[in-house]
C-alpha positions in Angstrom: 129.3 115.3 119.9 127.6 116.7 116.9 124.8 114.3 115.2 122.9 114.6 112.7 119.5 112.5 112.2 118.0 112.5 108.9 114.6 111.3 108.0 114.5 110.0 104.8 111.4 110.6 102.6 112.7 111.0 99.2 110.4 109.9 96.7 112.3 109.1 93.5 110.8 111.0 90.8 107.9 112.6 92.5 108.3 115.9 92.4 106.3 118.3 95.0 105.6 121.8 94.2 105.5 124.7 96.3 102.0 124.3 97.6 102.4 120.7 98.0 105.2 120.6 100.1 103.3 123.7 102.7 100.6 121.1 102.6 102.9 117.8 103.4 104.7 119.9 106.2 102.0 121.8 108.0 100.1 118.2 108.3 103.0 116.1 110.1 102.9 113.9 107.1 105.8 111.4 107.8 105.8 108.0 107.5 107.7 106.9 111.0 108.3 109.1 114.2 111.5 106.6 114.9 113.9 109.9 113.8 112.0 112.3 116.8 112.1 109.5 118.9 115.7 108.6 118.8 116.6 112.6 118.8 114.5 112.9 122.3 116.4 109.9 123.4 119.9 111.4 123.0 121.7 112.7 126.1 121.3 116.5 126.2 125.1 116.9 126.6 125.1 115.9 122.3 123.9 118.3 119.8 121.2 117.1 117.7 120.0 117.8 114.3 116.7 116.5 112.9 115.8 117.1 109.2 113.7 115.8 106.4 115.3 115.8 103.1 111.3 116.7 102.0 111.9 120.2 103.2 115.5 120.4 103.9 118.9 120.4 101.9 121.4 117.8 103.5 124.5 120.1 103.2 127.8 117.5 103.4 130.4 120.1 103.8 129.1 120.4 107.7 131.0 118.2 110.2 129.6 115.6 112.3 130.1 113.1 114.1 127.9 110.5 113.6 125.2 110.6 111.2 121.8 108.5 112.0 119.7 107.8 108.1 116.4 106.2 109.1 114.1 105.2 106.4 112.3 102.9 104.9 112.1 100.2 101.7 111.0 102.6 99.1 113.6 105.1 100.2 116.6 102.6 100.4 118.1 103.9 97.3 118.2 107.3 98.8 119.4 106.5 102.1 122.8 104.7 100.8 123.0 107.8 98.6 123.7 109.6 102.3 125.2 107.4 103.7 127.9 106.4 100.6 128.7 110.4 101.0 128.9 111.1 104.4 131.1 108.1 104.9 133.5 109.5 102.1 134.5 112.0 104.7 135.3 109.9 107.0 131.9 110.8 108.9 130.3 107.5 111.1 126.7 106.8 109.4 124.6 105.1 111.4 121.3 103.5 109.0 118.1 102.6 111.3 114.3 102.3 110.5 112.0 99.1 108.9 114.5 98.4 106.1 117.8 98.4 107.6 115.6 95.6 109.9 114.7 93.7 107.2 117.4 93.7 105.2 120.7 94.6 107.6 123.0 92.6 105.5 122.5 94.9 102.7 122.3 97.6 105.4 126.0 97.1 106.3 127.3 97.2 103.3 126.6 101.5 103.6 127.1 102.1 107.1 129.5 101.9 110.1 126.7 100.0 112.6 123.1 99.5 112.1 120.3 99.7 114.5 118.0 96.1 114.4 114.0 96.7 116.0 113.0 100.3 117.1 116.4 101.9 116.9 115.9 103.8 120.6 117.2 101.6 123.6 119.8 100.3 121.0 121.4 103.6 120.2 122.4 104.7 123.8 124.2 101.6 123.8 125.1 102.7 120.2 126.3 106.0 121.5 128.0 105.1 124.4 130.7 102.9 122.4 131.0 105.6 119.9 132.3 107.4 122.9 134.4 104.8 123.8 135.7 104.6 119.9 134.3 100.7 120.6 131.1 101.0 118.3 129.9 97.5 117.2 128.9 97.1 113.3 125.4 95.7 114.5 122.9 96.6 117.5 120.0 94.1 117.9 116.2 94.9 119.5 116.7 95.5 123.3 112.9 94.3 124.8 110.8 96.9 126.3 109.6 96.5 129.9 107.8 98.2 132.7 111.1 100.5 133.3 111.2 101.7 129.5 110.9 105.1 129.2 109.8 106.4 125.6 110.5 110.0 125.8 108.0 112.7 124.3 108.6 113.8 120.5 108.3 117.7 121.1 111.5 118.9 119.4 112.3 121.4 117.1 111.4 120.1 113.4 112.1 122.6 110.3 109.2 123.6 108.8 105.8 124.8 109.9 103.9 122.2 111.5 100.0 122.8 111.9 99.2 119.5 113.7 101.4 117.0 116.5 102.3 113.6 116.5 102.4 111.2 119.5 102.7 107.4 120.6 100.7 106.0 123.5 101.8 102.4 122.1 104.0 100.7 120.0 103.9 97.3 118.2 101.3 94.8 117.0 100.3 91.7 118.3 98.5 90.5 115.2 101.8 90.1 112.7 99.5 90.8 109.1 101.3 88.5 106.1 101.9 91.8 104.4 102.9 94.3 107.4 106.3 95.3 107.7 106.0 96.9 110.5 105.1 94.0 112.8 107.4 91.7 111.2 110.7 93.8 111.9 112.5 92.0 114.7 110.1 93.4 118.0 107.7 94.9 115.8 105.1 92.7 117.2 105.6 93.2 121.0 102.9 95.7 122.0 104.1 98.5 124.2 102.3 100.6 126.3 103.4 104.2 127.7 101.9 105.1 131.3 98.9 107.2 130.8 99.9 109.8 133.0 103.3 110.0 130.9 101.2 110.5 127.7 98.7 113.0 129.2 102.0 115.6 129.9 103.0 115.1 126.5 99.3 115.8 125.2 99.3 118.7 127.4 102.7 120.1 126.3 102.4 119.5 122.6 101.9 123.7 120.9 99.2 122.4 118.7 95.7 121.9 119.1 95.6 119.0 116.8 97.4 116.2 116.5 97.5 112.3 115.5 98.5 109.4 117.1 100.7 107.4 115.4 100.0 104.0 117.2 99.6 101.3 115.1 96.0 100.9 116.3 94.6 102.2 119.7 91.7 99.4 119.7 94.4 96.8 120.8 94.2 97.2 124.2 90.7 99.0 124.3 90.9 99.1 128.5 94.2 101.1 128.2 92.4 103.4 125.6 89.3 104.1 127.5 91.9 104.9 130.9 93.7 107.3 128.3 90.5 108.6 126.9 88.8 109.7 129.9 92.1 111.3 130.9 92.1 113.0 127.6 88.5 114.9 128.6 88.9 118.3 128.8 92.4 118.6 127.5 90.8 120.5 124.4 92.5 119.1 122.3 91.8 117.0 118.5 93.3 114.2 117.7 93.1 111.4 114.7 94.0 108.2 115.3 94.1 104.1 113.7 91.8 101.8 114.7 90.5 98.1 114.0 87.3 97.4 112.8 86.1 94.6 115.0 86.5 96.8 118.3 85.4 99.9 116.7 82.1 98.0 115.3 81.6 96.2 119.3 83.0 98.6 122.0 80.3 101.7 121.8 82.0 102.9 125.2 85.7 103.4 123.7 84.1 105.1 120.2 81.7 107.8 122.6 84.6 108.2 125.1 86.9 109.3 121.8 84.6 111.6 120.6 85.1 113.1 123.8 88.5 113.2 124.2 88.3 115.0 120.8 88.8 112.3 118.3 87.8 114.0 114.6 88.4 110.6 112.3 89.4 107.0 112.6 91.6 105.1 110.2 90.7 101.7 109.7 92.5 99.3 107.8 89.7 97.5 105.9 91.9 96.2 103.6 89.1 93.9 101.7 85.6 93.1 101.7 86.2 89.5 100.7 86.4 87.6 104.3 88.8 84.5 102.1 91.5 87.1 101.3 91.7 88.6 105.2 91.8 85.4 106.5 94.3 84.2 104.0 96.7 87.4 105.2 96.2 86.7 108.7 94.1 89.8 109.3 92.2 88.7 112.6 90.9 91.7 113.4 88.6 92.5 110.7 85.2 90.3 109.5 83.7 91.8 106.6 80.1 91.8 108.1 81.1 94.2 111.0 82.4 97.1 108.9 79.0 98.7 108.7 78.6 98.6 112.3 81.8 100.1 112.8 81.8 102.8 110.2 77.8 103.7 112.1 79.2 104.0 115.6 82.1 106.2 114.5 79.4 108.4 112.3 76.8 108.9 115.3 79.4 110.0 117.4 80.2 112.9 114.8 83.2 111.5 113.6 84.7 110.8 110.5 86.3 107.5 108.7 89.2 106.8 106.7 89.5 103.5 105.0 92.3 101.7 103.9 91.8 99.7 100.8 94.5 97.0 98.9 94.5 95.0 96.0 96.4 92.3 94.5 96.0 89.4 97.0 95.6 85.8 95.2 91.8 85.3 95.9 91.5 89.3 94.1 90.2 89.0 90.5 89.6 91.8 87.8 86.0 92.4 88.7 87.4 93.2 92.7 87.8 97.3 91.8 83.9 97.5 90.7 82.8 95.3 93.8 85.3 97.6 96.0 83.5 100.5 94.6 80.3 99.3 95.0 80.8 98.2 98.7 83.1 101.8 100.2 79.5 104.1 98.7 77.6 101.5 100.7 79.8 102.4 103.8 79.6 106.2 103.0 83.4 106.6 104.3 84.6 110.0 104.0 88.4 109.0 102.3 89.9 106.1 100.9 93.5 105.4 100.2 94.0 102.5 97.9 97.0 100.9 97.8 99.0 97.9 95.3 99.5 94.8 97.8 103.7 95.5 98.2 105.8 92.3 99.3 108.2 93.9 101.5 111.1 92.1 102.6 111.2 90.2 105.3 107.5 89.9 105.4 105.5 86.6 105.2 104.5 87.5 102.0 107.5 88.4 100.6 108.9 84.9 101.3 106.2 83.2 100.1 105.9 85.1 96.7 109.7 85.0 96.5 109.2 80.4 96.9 106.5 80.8 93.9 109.4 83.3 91.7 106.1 85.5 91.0 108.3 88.4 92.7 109.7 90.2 89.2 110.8 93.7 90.6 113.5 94.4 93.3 113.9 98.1 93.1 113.3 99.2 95.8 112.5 102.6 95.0 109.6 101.1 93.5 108.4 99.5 96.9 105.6 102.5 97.1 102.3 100.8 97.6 101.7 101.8 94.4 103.2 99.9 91.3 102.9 95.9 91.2 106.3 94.5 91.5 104.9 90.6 91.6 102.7 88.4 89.6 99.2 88.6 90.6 97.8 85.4 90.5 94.5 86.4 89.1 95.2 89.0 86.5 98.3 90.6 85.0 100.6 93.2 87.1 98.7 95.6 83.9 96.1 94.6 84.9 96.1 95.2 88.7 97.9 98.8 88.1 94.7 100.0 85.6 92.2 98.6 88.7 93.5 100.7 91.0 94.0 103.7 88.6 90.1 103.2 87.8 89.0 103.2 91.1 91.0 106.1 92.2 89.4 108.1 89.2 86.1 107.0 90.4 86.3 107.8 94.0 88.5 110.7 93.5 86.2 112.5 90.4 85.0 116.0 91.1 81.2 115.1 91.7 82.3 112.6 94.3 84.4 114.8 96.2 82.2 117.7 96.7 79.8 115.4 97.6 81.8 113.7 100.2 83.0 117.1 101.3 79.7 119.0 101.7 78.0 115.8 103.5 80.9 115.8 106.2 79.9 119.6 107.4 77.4 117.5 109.6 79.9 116.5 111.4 81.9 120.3 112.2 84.0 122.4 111.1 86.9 120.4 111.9 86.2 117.2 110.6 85.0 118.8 107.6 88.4 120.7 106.9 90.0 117.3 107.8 87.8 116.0 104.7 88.8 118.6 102.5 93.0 118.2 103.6 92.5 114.4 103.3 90.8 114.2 100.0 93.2 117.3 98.6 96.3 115.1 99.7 95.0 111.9 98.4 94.2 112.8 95.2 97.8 114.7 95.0 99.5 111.5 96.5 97.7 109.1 93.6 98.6 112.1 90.9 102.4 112.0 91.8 102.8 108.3 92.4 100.5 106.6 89.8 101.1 108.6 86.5 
């Protein structure tokens, strides 16, 4: 059988040049690794094609079998695009990823089946009735267990790819009101791959740097020390996500990273008013620990990345200066700030959708980075300007050859990882926010 998997990142109107797009593909910059994943998965006997239609042209005129779209809310419009053509044809398309989970009745109305949950165990099932000409229009979430076997991610991709990407774990526990990732049916049961199994893949992967893609690898912090200390001597580097409480508490697991060859953590700070994270659910974070945390990952030589959103109902107009004011207290080396996005199928979704504050449902515009609600606090104007102000603030020349020549203390690598991270960010908020 010949298949063809597409991971769809297709932006809308933002256009990426030449240099850009080097930049985006050398990196690994993907939002999912569900289309590797499901590739790996697939019986050898099938031939598989993987592409991005970031780097790649989808050409329609070759013949397939089955076509496989994952992707996710912002990317919708795109997807049924695909799918609407490849179905003319007569060609079974497959849609899988967060949105066809969220919103599968929609889903249907462009596809042959649809995969519910993580879209792996699923689509053997999905695969094996396509080969029986018995495939079902809908294939829900099959639980993990102790016999699941997530296969490694090392395929061919089709582009130049500096760094790797691998999973040690998958789902989170904690459910945030505004993550769509833990609130796709089995996005909150938390997986774990044997060590030993992850090691190998570590060991095989062709680059020397690469992230983990984990939601968080401070969930289970005795798994992560086992995996660290197996990780010692591996030479390799590695990024990963982590939550503040554990990373501000546990000075074993942030020393033991370091040497396993952690360069940065990514923390989700979100806010630095304790009301709003409590309000979202957001268990794992108390404002008065972020200092700590951000000082054990900096006296270990690493660097952090902080994740930063706005638009929550206790948020007011004067929450961009205080946000400003608190990050150059932290001394983080990169921000990311993001427009609080109601996703479907998310707590807060439903609840905005009760209070009929919810005013856009384009999906294309479901980017983290346009206000498609009514904030309660200030005017969707209003929160779009914030966030442009404080990316100009954070993002001006002075502040990011400050930011970059302080973070040579910490090595070449995490230095260059500094450079790349505040190169890409300023080119993400220049492409998506004007």
């Amino acid at each position: 059988m010949n298949i063809l998997i597409i991971e769809n990142t297709w932006m809308g109107k933002t256009k990426y040049g030449f240099f850009d797009k080097v930049l985006l593909n050398a990196f690994t910059i993907l939002p999912t690794l569900y289309a590797r994943k499901i590739a790996a998965i697939t019986p050898k006997k099938h031939v598989v094609k993987v592409i991005n239609e970031r780097n790649s042209i989808i050409d329609f005129s070759q013949k397939y079998d089955l076509v496989n779209i994952n992707y996710t809310t912002s990317t919708a419009q795109r997807a049924y695009e695909i799918a609407d053509e490849f179905r003319k044809k007569g060609i079974t398309v497959v849609l899988s990823g967060m949105h066809a989970s969220l919103m599968p009745k929609e889903a249907k109305e462009h596809a042959d089946s649809i995969l519910l949950g993580w879209g792996e165990l699923n689509w053997l099932d999905l695969i094996k009735d396509y080969e029986k000409s018995k495939i079902k229009p809908e294939y829900k979430h099959k639980k993990y267990d102790k016999n699941t076997k997530i296969p490694p991610t090392n395929i061919e991709l089709p582009a130049f790819v500096l760094s790797g990407a691998i999973e040690a774990t998958r789902g989170c526990p904690y459910k945030c009101d505004f993550c769509p990732e833990s609130n796709i049916t089995g996005g909150s049961q938390f997986y774990k791959r044997p060590v030993d199994e992850v090691i190998e893949e570590i060991k095989n992967l062709p680059q020397k740097f690469f992230t983990f893609y984990d939601t968080s690898m401070t969930i289970d912090p005795r798994y992560t020390k086992e995996l660290f200390k197996k990780m010692i001597g591996l030479k390799k580097k590695f990024s990963c996500n982590g939550n503040a409480d554990v990373l501000a508490n546990d000075v074993e697991l942030v020393k033991l990273s370091k040497k396993a060859g952690c360069t940065s953590w990514l923390i989700g700070f979100e806010s630095f008013s304790q009301q709003t994270l409590n309000s979202v659910g957001k268990k794992t974070n108390k404002v008065d620990e972020y200092k700590k945390a951000v000082e054990n990952i900096h006296d270990n030589n690493m660097i952090v990345v902080g994740d930063f959103m706005f638009g929550f109902d206790a948020d007011t107009k004067d929450v961009f200066d205080e946000t400003f004011k608190q990050i150059n207290k932290l001394g983080i080396e990169a921000a990311d700030f993001c427009i609080l996005t109601p996703f479907p199928g998310t707590p807060i979704y439903d609840k905005l959708e009760k209070e009929d504050r919810i005013f856009i449902k384009d999906w294309s515009q479901y980017t983290l980075k346009n206000p498609v609600f009514k904030p309660k606090n200030m005017t969707p104007e209003e929160l779009l300007a914030g966030v442009r102000k404080i990316y100009y603030e954070y993002y001006s020349a002075p502040k990011n050859v400050k930011r970059i020549l302080k973070s040579i203390r910490f090595g070449f690598l995490p230095f260059l990882l500094v450079f790349q991270r505040t190169f890409a960010a300023a080119m993400s908020h220049r492409k998506l926010f004007f």
